[in-house]
Structure formats: structure tokens, C-alpha cells
C-alpha positions in Angstrom: 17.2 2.4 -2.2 20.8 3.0 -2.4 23.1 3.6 0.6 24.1 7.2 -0.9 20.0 8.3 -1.5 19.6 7.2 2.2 22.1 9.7 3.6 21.3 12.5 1.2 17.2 12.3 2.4 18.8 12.2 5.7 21.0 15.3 5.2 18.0 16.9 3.3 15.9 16.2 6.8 18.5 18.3 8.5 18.8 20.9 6.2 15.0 21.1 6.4 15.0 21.4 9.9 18.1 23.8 10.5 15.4 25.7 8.1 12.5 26.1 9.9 14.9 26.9 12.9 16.0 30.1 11.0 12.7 30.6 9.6 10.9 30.6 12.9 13.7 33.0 14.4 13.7 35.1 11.2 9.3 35.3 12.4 10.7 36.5 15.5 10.6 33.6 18.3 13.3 33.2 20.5 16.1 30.2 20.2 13.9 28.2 22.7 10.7 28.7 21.2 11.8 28.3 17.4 13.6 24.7 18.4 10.4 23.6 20.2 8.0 24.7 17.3 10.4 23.1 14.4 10.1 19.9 16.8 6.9 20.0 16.6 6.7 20.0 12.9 9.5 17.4 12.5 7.3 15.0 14.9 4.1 15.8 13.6 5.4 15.1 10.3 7.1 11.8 11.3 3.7 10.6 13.0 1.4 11.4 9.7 4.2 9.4 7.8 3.8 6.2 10.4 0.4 7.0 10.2 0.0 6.6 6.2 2.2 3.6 6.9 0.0 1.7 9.0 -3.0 2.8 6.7 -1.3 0.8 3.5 -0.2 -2.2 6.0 -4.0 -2.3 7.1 -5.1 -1.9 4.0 -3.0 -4.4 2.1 -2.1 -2.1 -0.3 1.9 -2.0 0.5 4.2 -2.3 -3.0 4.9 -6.1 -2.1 1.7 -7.1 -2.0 0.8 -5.2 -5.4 3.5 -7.2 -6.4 2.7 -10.6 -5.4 -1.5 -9.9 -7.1 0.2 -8.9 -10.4 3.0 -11.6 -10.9 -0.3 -14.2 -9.8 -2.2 -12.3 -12.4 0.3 -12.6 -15.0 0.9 -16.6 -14.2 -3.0 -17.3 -14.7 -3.3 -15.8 -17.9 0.2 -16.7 -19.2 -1.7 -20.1 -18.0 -4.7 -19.8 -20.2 -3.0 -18.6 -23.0 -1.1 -22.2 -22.8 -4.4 -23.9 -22.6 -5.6 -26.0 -25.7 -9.2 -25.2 -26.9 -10.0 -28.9 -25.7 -8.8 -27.7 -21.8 -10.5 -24.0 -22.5 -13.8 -25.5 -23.0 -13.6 -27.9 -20.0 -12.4 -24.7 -17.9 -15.4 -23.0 -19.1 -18.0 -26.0 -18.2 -16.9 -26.4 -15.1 -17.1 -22.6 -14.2 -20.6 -22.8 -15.7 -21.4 -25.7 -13.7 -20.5 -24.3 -10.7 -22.1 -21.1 -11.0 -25.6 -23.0 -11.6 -24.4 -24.9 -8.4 -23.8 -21.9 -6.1 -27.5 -20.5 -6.3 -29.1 -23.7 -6.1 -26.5 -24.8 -2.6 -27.7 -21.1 -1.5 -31.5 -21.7 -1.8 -31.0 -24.7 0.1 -29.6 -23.5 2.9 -31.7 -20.5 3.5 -34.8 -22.8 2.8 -33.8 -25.0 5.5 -33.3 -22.1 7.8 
């Protein structure tokens, strides 16, 4: 984000605020009441915003780390689109042989349990 875009949300913010000043006076409240409610708004607004925030930081789904899974994503198959049919194969029986090894390690354990 640009310097400029910054300062024109942040103007925007204002003018949005300045806003629901006049609107709430224009409703009928008095000065005091109309600043206090268009508070209110601002700050609720700003806390649902930090709120959504923290949800996508919990969640891992922030634009960086979309980023990250799809450049790995692209790097693997640009990867095995560079393997030989010799290497695919191999790939392939040793993802085969360690899927026939996971059930047989998990039997075992729960056996002995």
C-alpha cells in the first residue's frame, strides 16, 4: 500500500466520522451525545477489525502465509514435472511402500497396547 492510499483511507476515516457527527445531530442528540455515540461506532468498528485480525493470525490464514503454501505448491510440481519417468516410478514405490508400512506400524502399536 502506497503512502498516498494510506492518507486518503485516513482522511476517508475522518470524513466518515465528521458524518455520523452530523448525522446523529441531524437525529436530534445534542453535541455531547452525538460525539459520544459516533465514538462508539468508531471503537466498535476498530475492535471487530482487530478482532477479524486475530481470527486470520489464529487461523493461519493471513495473505503471507497463502503465499508461502502456494509458491511451496508450485516448487513441488514444477519438481515433478522435472522428474524422469525412471525417478517418477521410484517416487511412486516408495509412496506405495510406505503407505502399506503405516497400517501395519499402526496395528502394532495398538496391538501391543
Amino acid at each position: 500500500m502506497r503512502r498516498i492510499d494510506v492518507i486518503g483511507i485516513g482522511f476517508g476515516i475522518f470524513l466518515l466520522g465528521g458524518g455520523l457527527y452530523v448525522g446523529f445531530r441531524l437525529a436530534g442528540l445534542d453535541g455531547l451525545s452525538a460525539g459520544v455515540w459516533s465514538q462508539v461506532i468508531f471503537v466498535g468498528g476498530i475492535l471487530g477489525w482487530v478482532g477479524t485480525y486475530l481470527f486470520r493470525v489464529v487461523t493461519g490464514n493471513m495473505t503471507y502465509g497463502e503465499q508461502l503454501k502456494d509458491y511451496e505448491e508450485a516448487v513441488l510440481q514444477k519438481r515433478l514435472d522435472e522428474m524422469s519417468p525412471e525417478q517418477w516410478a521410484e517416487l511412486q514405490a516408495k509412496l506405495e511402500a510406505d503407505q502399506t508400512a503405516e497400517p501395519e506400524a499402526e496395528s502394532s502399536s495398538s496391538s501391543s497396547s
